[in-house]
N, CA and C atoms as an extended XYZ file, in Angstrom:
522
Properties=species:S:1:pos:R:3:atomname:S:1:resname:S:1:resid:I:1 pbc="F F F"
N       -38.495       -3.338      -24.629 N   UNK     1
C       -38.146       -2.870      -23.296 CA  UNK     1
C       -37.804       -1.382      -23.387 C   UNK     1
N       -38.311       -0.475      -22.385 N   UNK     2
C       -38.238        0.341      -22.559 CA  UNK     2
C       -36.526        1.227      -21.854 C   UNK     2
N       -35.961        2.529      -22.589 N   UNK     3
C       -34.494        2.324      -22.751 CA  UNK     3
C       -34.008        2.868      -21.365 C   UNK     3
N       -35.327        3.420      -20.533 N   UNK     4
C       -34.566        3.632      -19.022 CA  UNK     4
C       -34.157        2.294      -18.341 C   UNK     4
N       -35.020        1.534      -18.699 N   UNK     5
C       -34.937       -0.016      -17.854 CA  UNK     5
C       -33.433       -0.751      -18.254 C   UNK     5
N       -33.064       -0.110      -19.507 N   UNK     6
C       -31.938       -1.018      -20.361 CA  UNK     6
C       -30.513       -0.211      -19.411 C   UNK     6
N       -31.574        1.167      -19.466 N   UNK     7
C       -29.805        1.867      -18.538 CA  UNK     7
C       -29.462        1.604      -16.920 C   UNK     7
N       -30.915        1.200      -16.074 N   UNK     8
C       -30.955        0.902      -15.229 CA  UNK     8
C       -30.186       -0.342      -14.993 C   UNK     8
N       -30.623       -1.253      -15.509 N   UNK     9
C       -29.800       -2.385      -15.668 CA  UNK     9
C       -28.399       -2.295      -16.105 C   UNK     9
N       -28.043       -1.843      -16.966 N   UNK    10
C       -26.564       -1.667      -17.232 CA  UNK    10
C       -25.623       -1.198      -16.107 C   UNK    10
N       -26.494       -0.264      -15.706 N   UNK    11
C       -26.094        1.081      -14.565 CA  UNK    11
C       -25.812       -0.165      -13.091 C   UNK    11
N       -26.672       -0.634      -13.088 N   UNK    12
C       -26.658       -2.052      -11.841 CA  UNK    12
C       -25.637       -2.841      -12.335 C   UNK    12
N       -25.461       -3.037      -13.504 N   UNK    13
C       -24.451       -4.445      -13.765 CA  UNK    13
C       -22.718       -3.772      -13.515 C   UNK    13
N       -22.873       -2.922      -14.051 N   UNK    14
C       -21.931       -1.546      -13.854 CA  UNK    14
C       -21.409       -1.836      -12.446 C   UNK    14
N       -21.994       -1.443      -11.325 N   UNK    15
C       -22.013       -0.917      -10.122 CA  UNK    15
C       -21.494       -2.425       -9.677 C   UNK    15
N       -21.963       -3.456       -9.503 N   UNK    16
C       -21.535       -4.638       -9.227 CA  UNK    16
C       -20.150       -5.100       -9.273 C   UNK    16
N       -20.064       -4.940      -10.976 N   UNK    17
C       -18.970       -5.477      -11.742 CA  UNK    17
C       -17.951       -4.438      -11.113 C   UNK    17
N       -17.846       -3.709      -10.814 N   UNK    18
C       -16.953       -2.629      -10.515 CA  UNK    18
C       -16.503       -2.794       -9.056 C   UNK    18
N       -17.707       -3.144       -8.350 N   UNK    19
C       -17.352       -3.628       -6.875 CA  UNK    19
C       -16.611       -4.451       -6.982 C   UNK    19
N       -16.932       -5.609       -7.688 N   UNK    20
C       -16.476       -7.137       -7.804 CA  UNK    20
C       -14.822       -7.010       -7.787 C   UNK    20
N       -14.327       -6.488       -9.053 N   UNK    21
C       -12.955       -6.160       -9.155 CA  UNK    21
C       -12.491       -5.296       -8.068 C   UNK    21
N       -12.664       -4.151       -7.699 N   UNK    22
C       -12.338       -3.531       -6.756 CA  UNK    22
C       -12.120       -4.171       -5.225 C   UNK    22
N       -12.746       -4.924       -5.265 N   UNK    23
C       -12.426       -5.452       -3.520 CA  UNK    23
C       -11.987       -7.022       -4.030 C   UNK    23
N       -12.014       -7.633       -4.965 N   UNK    24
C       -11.238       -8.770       -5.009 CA  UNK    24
C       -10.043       -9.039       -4.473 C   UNK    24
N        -9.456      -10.011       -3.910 N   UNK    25
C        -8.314       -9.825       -3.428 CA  UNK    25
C        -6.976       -9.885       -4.292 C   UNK    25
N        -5.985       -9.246       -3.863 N   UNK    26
C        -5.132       -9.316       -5.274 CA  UNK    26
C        -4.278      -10.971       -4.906 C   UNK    26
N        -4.317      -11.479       -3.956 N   UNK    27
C        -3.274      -12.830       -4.136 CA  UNK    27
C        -4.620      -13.851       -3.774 C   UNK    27
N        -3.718      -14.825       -4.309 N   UNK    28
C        -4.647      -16.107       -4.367 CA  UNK    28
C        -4.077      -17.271       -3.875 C   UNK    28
N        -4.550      -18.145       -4.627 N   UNK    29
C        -4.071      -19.738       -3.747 CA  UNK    29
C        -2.822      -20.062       -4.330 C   UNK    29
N        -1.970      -20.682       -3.110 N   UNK    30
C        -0.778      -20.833       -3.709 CA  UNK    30
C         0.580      -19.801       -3.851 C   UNK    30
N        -0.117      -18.683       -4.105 N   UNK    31
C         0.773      -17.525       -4.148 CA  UNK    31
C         1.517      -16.854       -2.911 C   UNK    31
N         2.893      -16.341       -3.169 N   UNK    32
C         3.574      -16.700       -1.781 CA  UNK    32
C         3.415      -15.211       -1.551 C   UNK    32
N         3.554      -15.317        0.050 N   UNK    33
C         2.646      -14.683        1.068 CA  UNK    33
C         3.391      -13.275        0.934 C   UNK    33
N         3.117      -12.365        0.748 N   UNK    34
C         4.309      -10.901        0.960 CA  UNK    34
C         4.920      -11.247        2.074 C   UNK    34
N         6.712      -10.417        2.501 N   UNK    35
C         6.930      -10.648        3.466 CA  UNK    35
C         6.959       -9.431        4.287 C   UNK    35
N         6.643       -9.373        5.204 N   UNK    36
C         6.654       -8.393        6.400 CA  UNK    36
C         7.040       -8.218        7.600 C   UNK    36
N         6.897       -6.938        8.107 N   UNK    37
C         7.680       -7.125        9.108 CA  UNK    37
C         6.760       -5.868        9.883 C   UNK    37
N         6.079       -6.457       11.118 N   UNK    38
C         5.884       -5.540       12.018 CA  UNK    38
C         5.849       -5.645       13.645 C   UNK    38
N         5.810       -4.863       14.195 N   UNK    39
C         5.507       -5.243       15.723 CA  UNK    39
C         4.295       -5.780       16.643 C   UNK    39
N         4.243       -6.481       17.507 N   UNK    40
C         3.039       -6.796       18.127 CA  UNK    40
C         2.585       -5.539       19.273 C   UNK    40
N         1.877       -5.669       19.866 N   UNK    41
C         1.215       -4.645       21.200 CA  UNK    41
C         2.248       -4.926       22.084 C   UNK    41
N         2.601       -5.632       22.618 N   UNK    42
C         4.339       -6.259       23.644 CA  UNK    42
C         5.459       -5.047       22.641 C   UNK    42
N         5.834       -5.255       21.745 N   UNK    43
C         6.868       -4.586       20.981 CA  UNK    43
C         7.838       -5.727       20.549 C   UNK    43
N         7.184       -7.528       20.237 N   UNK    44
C         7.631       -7.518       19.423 CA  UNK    44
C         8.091       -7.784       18.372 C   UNK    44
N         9.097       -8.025       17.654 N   UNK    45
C         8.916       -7.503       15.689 CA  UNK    45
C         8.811       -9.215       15.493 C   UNK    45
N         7.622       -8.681       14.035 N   UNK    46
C         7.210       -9.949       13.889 CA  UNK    46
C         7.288       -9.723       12.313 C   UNK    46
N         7.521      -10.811       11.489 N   UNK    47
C         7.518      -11.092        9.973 CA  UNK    47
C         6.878      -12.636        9.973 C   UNK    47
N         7.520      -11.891        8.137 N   UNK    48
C         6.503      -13.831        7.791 CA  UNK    48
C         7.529      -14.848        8.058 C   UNK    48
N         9.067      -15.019        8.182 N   UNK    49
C         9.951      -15.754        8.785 CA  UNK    49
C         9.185      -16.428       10.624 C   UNK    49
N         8.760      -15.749       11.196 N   UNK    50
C         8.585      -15.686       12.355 CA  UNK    50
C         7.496      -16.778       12.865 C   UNK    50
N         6.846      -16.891       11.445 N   UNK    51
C         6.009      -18.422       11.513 CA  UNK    51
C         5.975      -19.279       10.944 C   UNK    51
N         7.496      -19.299       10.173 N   UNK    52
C         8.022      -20.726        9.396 CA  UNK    52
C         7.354      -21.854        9.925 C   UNK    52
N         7.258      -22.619        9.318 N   UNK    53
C         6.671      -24.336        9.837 CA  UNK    53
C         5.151      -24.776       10.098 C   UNK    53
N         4.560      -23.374       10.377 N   UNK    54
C         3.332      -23.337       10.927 CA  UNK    54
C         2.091      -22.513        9.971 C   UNK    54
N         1.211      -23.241       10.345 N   UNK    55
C         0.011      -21.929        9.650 CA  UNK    55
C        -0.099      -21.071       10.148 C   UNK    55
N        -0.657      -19.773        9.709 N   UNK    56
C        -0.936      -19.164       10.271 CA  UNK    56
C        -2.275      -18.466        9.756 C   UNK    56
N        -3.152      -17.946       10.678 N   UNK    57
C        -4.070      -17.343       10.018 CA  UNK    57
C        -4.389      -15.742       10.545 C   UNK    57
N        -4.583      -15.390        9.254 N   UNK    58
C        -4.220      -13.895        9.225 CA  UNK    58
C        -5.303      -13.010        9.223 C   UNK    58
N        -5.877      -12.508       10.408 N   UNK    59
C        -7.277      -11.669       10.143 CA  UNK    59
C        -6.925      -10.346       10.260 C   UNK    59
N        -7.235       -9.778        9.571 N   UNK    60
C        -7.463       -8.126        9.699 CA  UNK    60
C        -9.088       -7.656        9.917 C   UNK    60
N        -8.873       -6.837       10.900 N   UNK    61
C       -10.100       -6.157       11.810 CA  UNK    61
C        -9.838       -5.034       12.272 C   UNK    61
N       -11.317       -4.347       12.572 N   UNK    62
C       -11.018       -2.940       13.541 CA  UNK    62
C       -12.556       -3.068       14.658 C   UNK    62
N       -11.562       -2.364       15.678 N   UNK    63
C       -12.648       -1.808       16.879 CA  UNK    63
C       -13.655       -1.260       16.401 C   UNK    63
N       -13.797       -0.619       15.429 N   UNK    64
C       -15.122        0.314       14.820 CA  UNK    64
C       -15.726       -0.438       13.535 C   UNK    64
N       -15.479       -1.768       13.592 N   UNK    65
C       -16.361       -2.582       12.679 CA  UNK    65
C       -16.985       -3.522       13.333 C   UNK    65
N       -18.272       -3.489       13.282 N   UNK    66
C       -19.137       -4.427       14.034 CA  UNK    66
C       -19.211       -5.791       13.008 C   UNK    66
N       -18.962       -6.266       11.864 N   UNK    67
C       -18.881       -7.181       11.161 CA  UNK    67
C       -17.514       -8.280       11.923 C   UNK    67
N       -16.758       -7.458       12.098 N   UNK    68
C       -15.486       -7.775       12.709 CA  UNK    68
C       -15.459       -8.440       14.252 C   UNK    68
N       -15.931       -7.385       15.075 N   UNK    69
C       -16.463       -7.605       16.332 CA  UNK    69
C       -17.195       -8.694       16.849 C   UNK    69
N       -18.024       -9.047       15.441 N   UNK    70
C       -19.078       -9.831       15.663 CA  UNK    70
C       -18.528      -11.064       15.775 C   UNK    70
N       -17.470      -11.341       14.799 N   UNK    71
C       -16.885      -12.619       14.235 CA  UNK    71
C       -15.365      -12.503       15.044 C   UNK    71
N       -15.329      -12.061       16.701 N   UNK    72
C       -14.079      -12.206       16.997 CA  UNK    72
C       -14.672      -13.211       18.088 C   UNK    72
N       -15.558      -13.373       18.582 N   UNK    73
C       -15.752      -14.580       19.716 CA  UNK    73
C       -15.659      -16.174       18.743 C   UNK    73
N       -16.317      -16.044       17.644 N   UNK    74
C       -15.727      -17.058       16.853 CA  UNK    74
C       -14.069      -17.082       16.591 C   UNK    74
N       -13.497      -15.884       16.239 N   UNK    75
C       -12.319      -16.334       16.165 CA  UNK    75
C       -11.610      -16.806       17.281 C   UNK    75
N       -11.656      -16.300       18.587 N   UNK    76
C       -11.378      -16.747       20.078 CA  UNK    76
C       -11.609      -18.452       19.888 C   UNK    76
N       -12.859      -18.956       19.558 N   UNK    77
C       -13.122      -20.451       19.755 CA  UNK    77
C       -12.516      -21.179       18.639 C   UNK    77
N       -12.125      -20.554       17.905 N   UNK    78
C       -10.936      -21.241       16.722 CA  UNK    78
C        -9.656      -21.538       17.454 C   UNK    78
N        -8.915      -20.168       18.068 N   UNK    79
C        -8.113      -20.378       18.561 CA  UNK    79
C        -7.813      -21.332       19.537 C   UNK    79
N        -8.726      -21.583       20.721 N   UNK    80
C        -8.933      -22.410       21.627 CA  UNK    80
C        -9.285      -24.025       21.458 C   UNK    80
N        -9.899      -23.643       20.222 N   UNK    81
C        -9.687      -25.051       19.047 CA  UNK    81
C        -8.729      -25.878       18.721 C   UNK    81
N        -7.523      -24.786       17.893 N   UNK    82
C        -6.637      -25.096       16.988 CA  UNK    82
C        -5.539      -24.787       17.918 C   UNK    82
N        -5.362      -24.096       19.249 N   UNK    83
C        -3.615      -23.387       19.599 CA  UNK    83
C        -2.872      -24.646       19.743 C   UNK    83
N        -3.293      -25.535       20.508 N   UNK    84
C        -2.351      -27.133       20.733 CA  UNK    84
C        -2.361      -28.177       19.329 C   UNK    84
N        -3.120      -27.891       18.592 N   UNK    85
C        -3.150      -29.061       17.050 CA  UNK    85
C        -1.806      -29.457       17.278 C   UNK    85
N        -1.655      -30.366       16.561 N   UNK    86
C        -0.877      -30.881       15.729 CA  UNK    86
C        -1.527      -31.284       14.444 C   UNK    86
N        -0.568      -30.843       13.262 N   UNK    87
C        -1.031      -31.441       11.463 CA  UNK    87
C        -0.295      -31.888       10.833 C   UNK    87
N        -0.709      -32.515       10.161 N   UNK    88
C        -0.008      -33.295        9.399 CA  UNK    88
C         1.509      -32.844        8.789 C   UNK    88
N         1.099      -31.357        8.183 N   UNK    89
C         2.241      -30.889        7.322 CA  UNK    89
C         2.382      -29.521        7.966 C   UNK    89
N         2.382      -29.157        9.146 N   UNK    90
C         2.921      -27.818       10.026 CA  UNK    90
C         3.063      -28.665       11.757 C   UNK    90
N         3.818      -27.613       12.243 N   UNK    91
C         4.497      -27.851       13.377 CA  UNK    91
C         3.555      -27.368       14.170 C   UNK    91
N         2.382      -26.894       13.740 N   UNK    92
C         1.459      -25.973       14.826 CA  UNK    92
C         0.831      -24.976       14.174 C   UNK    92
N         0.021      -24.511       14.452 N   UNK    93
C        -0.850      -22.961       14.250 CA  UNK    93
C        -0.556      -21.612       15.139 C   UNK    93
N        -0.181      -20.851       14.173 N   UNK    94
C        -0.310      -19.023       14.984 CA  UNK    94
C        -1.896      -18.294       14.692 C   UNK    94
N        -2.142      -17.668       15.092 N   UNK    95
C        -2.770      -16.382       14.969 CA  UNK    95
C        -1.995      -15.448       14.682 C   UNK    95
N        -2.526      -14.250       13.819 N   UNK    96
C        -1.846      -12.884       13.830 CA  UNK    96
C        -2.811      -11.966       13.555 C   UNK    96
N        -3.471      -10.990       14.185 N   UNK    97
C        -4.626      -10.293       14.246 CA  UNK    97
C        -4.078       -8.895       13.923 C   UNK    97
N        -4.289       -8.130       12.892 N   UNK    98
C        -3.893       -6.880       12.222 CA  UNK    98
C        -5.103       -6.100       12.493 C   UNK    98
N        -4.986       -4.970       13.610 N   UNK    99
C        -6.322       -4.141       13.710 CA  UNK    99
C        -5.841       -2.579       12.669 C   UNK    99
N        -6.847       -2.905       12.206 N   UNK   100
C        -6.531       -1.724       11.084 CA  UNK   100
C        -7.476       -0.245       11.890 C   UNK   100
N        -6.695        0.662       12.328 N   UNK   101
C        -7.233        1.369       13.103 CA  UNK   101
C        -6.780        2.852       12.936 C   UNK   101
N        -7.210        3.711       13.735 N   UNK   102
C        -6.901        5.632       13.761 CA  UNK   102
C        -6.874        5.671       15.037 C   UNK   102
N        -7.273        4.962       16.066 N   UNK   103
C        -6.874        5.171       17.606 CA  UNK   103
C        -6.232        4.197       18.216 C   UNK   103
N        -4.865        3.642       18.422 N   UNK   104
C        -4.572        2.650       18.953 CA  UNK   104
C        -5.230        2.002       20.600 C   UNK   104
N        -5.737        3.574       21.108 N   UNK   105
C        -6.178        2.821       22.632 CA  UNK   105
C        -7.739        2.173       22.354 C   UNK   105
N        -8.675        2.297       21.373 N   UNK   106
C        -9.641        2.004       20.960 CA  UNK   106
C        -9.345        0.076       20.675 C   UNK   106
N        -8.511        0.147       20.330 N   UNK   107
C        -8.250       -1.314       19.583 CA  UNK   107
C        -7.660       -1.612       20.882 C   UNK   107
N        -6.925       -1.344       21.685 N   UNK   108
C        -6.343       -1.559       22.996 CA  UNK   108
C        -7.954       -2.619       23.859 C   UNK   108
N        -8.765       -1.518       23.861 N   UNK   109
C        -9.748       -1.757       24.157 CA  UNK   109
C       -10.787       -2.920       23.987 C   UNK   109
N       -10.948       -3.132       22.651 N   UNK   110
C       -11.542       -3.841       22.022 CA  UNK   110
C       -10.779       -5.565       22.360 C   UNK   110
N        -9.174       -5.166       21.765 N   UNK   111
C        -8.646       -6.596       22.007 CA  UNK   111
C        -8.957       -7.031       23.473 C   UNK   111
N        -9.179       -6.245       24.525 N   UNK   112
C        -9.296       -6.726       25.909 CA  UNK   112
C       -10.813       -7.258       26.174 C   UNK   112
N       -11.949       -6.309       25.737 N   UNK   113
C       -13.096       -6.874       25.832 CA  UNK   113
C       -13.616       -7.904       24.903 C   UNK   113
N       -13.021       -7.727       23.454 N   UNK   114
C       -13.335       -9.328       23.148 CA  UNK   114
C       -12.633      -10.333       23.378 C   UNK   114
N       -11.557      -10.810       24.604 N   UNK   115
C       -10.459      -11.480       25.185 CA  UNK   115
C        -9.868      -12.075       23.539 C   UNK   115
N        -9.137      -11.638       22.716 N   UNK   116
C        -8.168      -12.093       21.916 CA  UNK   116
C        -6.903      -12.437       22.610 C   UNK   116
N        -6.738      -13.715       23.003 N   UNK   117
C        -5.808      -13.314       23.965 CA  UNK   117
C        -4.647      -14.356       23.394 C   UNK   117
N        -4.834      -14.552       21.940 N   UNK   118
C        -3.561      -14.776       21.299 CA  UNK   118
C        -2.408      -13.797       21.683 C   UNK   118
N        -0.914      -13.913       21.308 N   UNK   119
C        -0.059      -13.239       21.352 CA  UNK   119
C         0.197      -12.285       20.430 C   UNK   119
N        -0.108      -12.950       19.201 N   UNK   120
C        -0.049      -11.792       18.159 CA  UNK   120
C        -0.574      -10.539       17.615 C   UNK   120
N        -1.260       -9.265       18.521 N   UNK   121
C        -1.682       -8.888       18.394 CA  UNK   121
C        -1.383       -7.386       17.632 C   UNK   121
N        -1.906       -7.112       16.230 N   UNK   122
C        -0.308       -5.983       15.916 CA  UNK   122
C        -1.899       -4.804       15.462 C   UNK   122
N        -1.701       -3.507       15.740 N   UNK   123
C        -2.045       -2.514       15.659 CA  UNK   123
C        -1.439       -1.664       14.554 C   UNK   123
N        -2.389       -1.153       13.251 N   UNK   124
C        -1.378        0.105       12.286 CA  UNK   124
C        -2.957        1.112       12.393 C   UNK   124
N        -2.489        2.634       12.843 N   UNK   125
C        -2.852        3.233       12.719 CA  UNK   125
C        -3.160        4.007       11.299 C   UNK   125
N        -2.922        3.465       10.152 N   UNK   126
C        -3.603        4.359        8.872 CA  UNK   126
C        -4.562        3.279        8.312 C   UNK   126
N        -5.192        2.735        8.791 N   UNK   127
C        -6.375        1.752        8.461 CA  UNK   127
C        -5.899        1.267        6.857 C   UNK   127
N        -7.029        1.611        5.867 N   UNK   128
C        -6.498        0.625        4.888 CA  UNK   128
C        -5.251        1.090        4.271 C   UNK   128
N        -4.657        2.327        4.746 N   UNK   129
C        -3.365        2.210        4.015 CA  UNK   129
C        -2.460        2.094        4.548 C   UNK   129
N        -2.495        1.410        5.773 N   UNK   130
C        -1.256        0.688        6.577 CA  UNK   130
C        -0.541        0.063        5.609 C   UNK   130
N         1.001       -0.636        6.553 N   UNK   131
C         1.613       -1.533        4.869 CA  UNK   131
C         1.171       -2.469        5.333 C   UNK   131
N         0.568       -3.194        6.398 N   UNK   132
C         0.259       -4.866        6.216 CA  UNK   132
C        -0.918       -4.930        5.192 C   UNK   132
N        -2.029       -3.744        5.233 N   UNK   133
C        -3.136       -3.672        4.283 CA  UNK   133
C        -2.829       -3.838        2.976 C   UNK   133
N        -1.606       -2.880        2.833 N   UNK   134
C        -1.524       -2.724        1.504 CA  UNK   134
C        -0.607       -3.938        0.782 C   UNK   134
N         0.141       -4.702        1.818 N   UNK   135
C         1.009       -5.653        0.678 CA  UNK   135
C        -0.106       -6.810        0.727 C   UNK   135
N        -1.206       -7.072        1.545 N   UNK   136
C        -2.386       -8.030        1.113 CA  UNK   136
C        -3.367       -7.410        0.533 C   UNK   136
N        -3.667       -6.337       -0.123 N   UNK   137
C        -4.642       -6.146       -1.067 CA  UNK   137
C        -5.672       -5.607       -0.421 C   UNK   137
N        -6.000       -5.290        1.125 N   UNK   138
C        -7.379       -5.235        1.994 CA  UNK   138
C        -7.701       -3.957        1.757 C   UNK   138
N        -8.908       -4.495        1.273 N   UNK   139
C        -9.688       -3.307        0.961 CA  UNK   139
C       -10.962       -3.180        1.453 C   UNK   139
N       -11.345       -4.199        2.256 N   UNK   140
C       -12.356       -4.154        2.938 CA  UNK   140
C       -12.550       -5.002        4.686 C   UNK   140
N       -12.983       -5.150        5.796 N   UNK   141
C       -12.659       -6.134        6.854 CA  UNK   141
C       -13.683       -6.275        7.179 C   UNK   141
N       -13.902       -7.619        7.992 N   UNK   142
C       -13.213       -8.478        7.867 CA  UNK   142
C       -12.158       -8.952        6.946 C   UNK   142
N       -11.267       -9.096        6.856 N   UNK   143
C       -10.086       -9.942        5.944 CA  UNK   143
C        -9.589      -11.083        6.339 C   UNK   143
N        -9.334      -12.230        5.849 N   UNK   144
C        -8.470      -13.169        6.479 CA  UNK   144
C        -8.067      -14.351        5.709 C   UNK   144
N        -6.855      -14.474        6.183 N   UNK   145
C        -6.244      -15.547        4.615 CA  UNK   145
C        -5.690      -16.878        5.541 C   UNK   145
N        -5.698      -17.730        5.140 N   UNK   146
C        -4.826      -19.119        5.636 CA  UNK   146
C        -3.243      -19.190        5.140 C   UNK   146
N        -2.078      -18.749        5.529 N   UNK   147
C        -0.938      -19.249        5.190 CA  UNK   147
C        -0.683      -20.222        5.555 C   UNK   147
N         0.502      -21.254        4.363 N   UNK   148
C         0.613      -22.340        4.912 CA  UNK   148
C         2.276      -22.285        5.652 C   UNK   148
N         2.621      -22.954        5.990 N   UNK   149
C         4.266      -23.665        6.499 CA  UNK   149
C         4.823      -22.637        5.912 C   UNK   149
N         4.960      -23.180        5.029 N   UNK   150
C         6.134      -22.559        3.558 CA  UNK   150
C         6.090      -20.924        3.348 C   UNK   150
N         4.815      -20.434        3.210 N   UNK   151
C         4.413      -18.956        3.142 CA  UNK   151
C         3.793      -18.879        2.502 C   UNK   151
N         2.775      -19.961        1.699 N   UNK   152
C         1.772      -19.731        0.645 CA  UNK   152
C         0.677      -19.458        0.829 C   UNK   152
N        -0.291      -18.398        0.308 N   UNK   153
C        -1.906      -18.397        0.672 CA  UNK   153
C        -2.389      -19.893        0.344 C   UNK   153
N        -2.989      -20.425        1.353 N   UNK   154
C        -4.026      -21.476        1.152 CA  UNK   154
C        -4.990      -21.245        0.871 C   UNK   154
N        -5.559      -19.984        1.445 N   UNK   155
C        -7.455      -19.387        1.835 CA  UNK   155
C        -7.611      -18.325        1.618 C   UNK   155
N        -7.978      -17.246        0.564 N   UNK   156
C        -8.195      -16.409        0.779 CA  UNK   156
C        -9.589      -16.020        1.430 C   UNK   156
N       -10.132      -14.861        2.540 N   UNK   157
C       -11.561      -14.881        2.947 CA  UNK   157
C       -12.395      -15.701        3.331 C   UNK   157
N       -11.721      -17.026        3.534 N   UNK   158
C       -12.477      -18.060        4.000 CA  UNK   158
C       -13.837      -18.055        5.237 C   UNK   158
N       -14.822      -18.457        4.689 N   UNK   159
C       -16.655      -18.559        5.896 CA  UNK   159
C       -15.374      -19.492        7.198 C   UNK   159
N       -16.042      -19.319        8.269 N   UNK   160
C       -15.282      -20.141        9.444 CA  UNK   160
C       -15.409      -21.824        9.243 C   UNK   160
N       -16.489      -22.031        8.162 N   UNK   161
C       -16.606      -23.248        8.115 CA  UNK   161
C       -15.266      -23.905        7.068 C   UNK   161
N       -15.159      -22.974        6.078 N   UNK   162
C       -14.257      -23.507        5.379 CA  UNK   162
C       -12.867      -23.512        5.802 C   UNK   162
N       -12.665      -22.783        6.592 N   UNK   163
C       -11.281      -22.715        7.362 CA  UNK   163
C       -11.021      -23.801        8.848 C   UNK   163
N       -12.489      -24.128        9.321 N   UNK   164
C       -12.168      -25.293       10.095 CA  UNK   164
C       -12.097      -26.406        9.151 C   UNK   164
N       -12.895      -26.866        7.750 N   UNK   165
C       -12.903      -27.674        7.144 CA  UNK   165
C       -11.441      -28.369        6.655 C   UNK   165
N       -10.826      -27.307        6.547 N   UNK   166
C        -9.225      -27.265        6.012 CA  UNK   166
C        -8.178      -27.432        7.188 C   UNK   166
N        -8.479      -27.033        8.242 N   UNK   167
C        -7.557      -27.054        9.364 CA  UNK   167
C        -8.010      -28.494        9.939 C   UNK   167
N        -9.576      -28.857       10.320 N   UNK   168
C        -9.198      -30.415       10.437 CA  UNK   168
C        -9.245      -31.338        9.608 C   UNK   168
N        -9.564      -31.265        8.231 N   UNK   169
C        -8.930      -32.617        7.482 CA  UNK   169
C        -7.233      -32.499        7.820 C   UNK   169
N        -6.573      -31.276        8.033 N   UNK   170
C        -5.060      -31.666        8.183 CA  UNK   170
C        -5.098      -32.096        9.799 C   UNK   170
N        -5.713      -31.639       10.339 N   UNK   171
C        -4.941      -31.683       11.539 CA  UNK   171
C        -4.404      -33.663       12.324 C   UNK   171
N        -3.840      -33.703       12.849 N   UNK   172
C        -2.962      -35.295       13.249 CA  UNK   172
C        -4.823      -35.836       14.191 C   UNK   172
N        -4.932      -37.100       13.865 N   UNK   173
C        -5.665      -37.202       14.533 CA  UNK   173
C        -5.192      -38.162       16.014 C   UNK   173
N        -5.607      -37.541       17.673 N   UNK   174
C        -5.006      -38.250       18.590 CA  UNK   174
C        -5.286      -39.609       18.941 C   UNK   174
């Protein structure tokens, strides 16, 4: 084989492997949730106390990501899904939607035209180096993790399938 092809390849495995670690998430399953504390668009202050008992699921997004955008009418029909559940081992489900942003009226915007019309809606203007970004590791968005009751990651990045998969094997059946 000839030795450009050997560097090419290396040079690719390189580039991958480097992504791979770099955007991995730093917490995992099980591992308890950072705690925080910020405000919603209302003004107000919200932590990880604030959804004792309940899941919650935690997406981080921005108005200027169409990956995000794309996957918020799905998140809307989750919500409208899951807001009344009852499960087995939580008192109920929250939402908490972290727009990682540089213009707050942009995200103003966005939350209105894609009707997110959960309550939790919290805005940080230094995108990934906000502190909700930074005490979950986000380094890229879409983001979104499953906490459980207690405060533990259940999910990190979960496809929508695997996060309904998990929300109704628990959920009470009527």
């Amino acid at each position: 084989m000839p030795k450009y092809l050997v560097f090419v390849a290396l040079t690719v495995f390189l580039v991958f492997a480097i992504r791979y670690f770099y955007f991995r998430p730093i917490l995992g399953y099980g591992e308890a949730c950072p705690e925080f504390k910020c405000q919603n668009i209302q003004g107000k202050e919200l932590s990880l106390s604030s959804f004792k008992g309940k899941y919650v699921v935690l997406d981080f997004w921005g108005s200027w990501c169409a990956p995000c955008r794309a996957e918020n009418p799905i998140l809307r029909m989750f919500y409208e899904q899951y807001k009344d559940a009852k499960f087995n081992s939580a008192e109920g489900i929250d939402f908490l939607s972290v727009a990682l942003e540089r213009n707050r009226d942009q995200a103003i915007t966005a939350i209105e035209k894609d009707g997110l019309i959960w309550p939790n809606q919290v805005i940080q203007e230094d995108r990934m180096n906000s502190d909700m970004a930074v005490k979950f590791g986000v380094k890229e968005i879409p983001s979104k993790f499953l906490i459980s009751p207690e405060g533990k990651i259940l999910l990190v990045n979960p496809d929508f399938k695997e996060l309904d998969d998990y929300l109704a094997k628990n959920r009470l059946k009527n």
